[in-house]
C-alpha positions in Angstrom: 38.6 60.3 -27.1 36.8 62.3 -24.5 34.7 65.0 -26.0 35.3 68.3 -24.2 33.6 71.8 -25.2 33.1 74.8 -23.5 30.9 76.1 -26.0 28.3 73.4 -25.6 25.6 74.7 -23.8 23.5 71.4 -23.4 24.2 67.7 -24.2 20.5 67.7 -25.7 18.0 70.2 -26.0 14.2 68.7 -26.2 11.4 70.9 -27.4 8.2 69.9 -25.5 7.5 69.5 -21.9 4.4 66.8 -22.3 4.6 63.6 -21.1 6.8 62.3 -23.7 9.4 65.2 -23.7 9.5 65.4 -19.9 9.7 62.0 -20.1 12.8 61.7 -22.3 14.4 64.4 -20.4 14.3 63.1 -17.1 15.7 59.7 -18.4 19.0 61.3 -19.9 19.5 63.5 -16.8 19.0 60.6 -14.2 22.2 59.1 -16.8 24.0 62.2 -16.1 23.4 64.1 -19.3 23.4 68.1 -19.5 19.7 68.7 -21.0 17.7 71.6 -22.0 14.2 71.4 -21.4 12.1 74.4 -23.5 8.3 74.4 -23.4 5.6 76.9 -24.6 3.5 76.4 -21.0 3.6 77.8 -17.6 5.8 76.6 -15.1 3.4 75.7 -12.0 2.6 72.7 -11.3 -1.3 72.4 -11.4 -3.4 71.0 -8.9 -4.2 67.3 -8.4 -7.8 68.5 -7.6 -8.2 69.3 -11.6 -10.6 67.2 -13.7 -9.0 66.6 -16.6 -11.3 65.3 -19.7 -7.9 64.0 -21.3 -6.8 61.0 -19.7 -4.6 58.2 -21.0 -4.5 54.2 -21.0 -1.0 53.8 -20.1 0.4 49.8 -20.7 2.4 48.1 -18.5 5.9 48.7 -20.2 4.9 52.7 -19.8 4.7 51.9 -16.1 7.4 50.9 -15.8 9.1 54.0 -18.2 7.4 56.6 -16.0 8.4 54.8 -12.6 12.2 54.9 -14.6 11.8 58.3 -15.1 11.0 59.3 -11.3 6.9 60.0 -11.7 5.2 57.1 -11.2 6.4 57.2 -7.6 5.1 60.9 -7.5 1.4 59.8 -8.4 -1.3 59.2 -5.8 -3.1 56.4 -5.5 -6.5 57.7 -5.5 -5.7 59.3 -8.6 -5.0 56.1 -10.5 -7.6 53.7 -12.2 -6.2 49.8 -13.1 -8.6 48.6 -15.7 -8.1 43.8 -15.2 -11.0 43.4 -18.5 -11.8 44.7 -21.3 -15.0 44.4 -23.4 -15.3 44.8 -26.9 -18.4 44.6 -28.9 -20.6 45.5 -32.1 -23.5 47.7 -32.4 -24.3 45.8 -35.8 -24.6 42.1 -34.5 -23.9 39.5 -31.7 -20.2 39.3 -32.3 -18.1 40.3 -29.2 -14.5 39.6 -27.5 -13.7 40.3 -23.5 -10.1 40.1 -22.6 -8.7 39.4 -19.1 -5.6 40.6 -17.7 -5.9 37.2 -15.1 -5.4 34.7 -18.1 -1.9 35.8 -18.2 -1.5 36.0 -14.9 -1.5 39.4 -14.3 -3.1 41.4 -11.9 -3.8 44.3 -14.5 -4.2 45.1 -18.1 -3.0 48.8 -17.8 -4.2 51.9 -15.5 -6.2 54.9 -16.9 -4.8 58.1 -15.2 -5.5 61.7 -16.1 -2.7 63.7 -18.8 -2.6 66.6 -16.0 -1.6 64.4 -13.2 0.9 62.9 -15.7 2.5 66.2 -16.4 2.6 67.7 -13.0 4.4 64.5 -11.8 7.1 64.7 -14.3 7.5 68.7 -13.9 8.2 68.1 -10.6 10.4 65.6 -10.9 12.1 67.5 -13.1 12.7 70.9 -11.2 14.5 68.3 -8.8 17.4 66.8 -11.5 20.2 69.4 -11.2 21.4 68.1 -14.6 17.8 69.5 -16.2 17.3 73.4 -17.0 13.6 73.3 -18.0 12.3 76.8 -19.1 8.9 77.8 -19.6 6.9 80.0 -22.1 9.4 79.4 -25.0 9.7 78.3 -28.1 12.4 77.8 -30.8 12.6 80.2 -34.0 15.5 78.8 -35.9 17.6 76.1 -36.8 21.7 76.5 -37.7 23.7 73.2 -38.2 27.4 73.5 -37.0 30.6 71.2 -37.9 29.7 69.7 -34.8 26.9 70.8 -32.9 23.4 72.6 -33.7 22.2 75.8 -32.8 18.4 76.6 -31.6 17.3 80.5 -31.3 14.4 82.1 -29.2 12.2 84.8 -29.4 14.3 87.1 -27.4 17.6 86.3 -29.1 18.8 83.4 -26.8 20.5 80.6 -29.0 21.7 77.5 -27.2 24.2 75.3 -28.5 23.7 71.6 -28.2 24.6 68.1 -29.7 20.7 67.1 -30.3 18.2 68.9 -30.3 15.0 66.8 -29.7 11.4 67.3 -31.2 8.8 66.1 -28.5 6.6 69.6 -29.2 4.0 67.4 -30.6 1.5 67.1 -34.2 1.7 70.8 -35.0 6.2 70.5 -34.0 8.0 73.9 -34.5 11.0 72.3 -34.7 10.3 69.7 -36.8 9.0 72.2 -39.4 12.0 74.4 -38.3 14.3 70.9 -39.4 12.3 71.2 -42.9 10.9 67.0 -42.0 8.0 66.3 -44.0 4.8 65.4 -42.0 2.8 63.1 -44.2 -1.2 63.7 -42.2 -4.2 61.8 -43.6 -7.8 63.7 -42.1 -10.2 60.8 -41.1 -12.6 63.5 -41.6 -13.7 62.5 -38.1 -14.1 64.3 -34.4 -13.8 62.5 -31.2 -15.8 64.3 -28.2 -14.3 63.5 -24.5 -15.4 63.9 -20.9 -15.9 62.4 -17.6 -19.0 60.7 -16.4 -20.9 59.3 -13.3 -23.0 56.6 -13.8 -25.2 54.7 -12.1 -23.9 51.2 -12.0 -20.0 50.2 -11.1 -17.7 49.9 -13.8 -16.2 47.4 -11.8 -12.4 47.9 -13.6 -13.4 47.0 -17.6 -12.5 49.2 -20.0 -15.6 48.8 -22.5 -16.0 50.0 -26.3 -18.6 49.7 -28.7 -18.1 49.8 -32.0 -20.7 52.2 -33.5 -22.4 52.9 -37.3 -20.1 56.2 -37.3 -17.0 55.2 -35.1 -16.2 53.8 -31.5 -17.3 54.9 -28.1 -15.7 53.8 -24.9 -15.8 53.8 -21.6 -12.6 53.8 -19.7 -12.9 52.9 -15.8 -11.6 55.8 -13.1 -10.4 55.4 -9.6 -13.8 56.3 -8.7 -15.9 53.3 -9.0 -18.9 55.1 -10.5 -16.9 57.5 -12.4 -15.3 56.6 -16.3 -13.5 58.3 -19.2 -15.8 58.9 -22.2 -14.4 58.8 -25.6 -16.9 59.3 -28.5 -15.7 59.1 -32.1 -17.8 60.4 -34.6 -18.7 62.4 -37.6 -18.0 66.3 -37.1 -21.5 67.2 -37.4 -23.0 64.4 -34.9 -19.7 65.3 -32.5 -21.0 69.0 -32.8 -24.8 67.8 -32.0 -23.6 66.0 -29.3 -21.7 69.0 -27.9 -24.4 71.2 -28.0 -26.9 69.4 -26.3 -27.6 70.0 -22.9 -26.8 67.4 -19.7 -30.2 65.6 -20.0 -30.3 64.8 -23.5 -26.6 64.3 -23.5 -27.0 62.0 -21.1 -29.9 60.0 -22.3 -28.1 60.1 -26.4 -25.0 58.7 -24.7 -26.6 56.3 -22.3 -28.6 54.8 -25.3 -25.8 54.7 -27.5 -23.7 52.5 -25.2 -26.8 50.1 -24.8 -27.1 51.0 -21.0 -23.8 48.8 -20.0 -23.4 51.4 -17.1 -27.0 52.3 -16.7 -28.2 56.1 -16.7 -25.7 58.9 -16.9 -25.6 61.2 -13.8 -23.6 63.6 -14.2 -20.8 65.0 -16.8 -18.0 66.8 -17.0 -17.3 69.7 -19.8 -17.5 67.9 -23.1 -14.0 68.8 -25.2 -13.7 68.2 -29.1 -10.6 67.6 -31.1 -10.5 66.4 -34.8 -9.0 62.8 -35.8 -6.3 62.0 -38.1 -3.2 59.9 -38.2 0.6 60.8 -39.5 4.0 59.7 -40.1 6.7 62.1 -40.4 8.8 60.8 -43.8 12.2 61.0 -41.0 12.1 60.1 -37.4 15.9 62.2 -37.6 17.9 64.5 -39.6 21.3 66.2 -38.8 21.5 66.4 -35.0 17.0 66.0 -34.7 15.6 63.6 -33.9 11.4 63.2 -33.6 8.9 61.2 -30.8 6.0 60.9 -29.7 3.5 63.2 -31.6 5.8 64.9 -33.5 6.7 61.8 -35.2 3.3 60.2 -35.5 -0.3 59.9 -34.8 -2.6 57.1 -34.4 -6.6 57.0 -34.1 -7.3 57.3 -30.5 -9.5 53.9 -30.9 -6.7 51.7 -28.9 -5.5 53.9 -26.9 -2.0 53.4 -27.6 -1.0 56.6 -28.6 1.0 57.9 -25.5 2.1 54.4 -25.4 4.2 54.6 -28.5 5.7 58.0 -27.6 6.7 56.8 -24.9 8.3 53.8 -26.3 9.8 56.5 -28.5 11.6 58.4 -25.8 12.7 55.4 -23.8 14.2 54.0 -27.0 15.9 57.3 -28.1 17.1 57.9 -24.4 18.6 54.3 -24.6 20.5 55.0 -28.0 22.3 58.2 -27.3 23.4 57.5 -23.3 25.4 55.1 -24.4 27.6 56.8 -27.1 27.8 59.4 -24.1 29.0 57.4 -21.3 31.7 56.1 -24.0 32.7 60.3 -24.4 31.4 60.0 -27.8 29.3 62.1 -30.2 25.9 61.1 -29.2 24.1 63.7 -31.9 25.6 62.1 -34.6 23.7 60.5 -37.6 24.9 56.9 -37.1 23.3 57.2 -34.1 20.0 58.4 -34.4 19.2 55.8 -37.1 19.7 53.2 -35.1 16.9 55.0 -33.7 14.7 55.4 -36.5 15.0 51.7 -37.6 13.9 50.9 -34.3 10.9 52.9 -33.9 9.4 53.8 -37.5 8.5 50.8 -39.0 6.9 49.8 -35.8 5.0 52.4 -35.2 4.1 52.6 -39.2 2.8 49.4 -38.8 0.5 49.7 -35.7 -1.0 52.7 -37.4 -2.2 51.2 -40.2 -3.1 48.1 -38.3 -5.7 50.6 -36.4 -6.4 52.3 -39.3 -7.5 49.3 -40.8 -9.1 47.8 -37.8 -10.9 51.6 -38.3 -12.5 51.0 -41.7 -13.6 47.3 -41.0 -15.9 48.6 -37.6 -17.4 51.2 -39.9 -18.1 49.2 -43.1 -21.7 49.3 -43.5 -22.1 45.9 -46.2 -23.8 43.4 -44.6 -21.5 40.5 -45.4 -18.6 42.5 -43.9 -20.9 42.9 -40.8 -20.9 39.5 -40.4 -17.6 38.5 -40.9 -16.3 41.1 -38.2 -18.6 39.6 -35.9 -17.5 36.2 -36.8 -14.1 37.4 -36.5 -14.9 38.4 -32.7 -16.6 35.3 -31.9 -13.6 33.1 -33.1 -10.9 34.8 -31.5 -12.8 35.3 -28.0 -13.3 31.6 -28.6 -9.4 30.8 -28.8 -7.7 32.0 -25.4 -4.3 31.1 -26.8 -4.6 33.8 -29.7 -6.6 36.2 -27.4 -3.6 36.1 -24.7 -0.7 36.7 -28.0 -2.8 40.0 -28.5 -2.9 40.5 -24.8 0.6 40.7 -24.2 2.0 42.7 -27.3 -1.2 45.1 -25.9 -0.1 45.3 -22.7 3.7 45.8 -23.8 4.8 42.7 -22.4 6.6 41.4 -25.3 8.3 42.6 -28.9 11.5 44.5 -29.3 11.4 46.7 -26.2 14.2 49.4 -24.6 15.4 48.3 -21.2 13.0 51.0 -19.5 9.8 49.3 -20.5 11.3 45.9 -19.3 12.0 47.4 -16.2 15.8 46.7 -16.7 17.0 50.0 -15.0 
């Protein structure tokens, strides 16, 4: 039976207007679906001319979710960086591993493009979907569970009635503290330090990270040739010593500390620091919520997958509930959104302790587990057959994937 009401404000609400919120909400309203779109932010639409420190390593199967959702199309060329080889090595030995996205016949690995281009291409492919409200500077208050529907207030006394109401508001989620969902956060007791560099030789399209005494520093290629993506994880006080030194002993400390790969620094961009940690929210869904992206997990920023999963997330929760809709069913329902969770949790539990494991075995400082890590590299850059398995579950090329990612529009 056709469900019919009135009263229903929005099919789905979603709470966050990031990558992975605009994201999900541009895949249900290309289906059709009446959504909501409330962030915190400003409206506009920045300007492609911005230098953003935050960029992201986006896989192939997030291609192909952001070219679903309308955005990928909206991105400029000049503005996007394919990385074909990665290099991976160890400050504490000979041991290294180089993968290459031609061994699978592929012409890339992944692309490396800024967050803010990102956003501004989904924000305006969203002001474009008459099925999609988006409102800016807002957030949600409270919380009230109906017979058959769910009920979000504002600031200003708005309340909007919906079937689901969707939590893509990220690590420190309103809603999902609103929903009362546990968010289980262990603190690395690490800082990661980002910017932008020119250097003096080419990066020629590899994606390079070393594996350091204190944590992992790469280098992710730009569409500028001379010009990469710096990561740095560290302690928090050699993050905030690195911070506060100026561009010529910046320079030289980070030039050193990749062992010259790129040669001399030139020049840098502002140098932003954010603190490391990874979570797991004990429910991806409750009544009528349901969690992605960073309000569901987090993952140390050492494989740059962590955009990747959200974005799985949101193609996979867009797939689950279109369909009970196009059927005229109840799409906010909890046999629904646990088909949901059983897709996406243990998945993403599992890659996040994978890195977090990976994590600890780079930064033991025993001697025999130094050179069993670097025996480990060795071997497996010695065995293309293994190297090309990791390859394509990297790349998001194989596993248990929603049709978006496949490209199966």
């Amino acid at each position: 039976m056709m469900i019919v009401d009135d009263k229903i404000d929005a099919d789905v609400i979603v709470v966050g207007g990031g990558i992975i919120g605009g994201s999900f909400a541009s895949l249900l309203g290309q289906a059709g679906l009446k959504v909501i779109l409330l962030d915190a932010s400003k409206r506009q639409v920045e300007s492609f001319k911005k230098i953003d420190t935050r960029v992201f390593a986006i896989t192939m199967a997030s291609k192909q979710i952001l070219k679903k959702t309308g955005a990928w199309k909206r991105l400029q060329k000049k503005d996007i960086a394919c990385f074909r080889k990665m290099h991976v090595w160890d400050e504490n030995g000979l041991g290294e591993i180089n993968f290459d996205s031609a061994s699978i016949c592929q012409p890339t690995m992944g692309y490396v493009i800024s967050r803010q281009f990102i956003v501004d291409a989904l924000k305006e492919e969203l002001l474009e979907l008459d099925s999609v409200r988006c409102l800016w500077s807002v957030s949600p208050v409270s919380l009230r569970e109906e017979a058959d529907a769910i009920v979000l207030g504002m600031e200003d006394g708005l309340q909007f009635r919906t079937r689901l109401v969707v939590a893509a508001d990220g690590h420190n989620s309103k809603l999902r503290n609103l929903a009362n969902i546990h968010y289980q956060k262990y603190d690395y007791m690490q800082s990661a330090l980002g910017c932008t560099v020119i250097t003096k030789l080419e990066h020629r399209e590899i994606a390079r990270q070393r594996f350091l005494k204190n944590g992992p520093l790469a280098f992710l290629p730009m569409a500028d040739s001379y010009q990469s993506a710096v990561v740095w994880s560290s302690s928090p006080e050699h993050v905030q010593h690195l911070k506060g030194l100026n561009k010529p002993e910046f320079h030289l400390a980070l030039a050193e500390a990749f062992a010259h790969k790129l040669g001399d620094i030139k020049e840098s961009t502002e140098k932003v620091v954010f603190p490391l940690s990874r979570a797991q929210a004990n429910s991806y869904i409750k009544s009528r919520v349901a969690l992605i992206g960073d309000s569901a997990h987090m993952i140390h920023p050492l494989a740059g997958i962590g955009a990747n999963l959200g974005l799985l997330d949101a193609a996979s929760l867009a797939e689950i509930v279109i369909a009970p809709y196009q059927r005229g069913r109840d799409l906010g329902r909890l046999q629904v959104l646990r088909r949901y969770e059983r897709r996406c949790k243990g998945t993403n539990r599992n890659m996040i302790y994978l890195i977090d494991s990976l994590k600890h075995l780079f930064e033991n400082k025993h001697q025999s587990v130094q050179w069993i890590r670097n025996f480990g590299l060795d071997a497996v850059d010695s065995f293309p057959f293994v190297k090309n398995v990791i390859l394509k579950r990297a790349m998001g090329l194989v596993g248990d994937l929603p049709k978006a990612a496949r490209g199966q529009f």
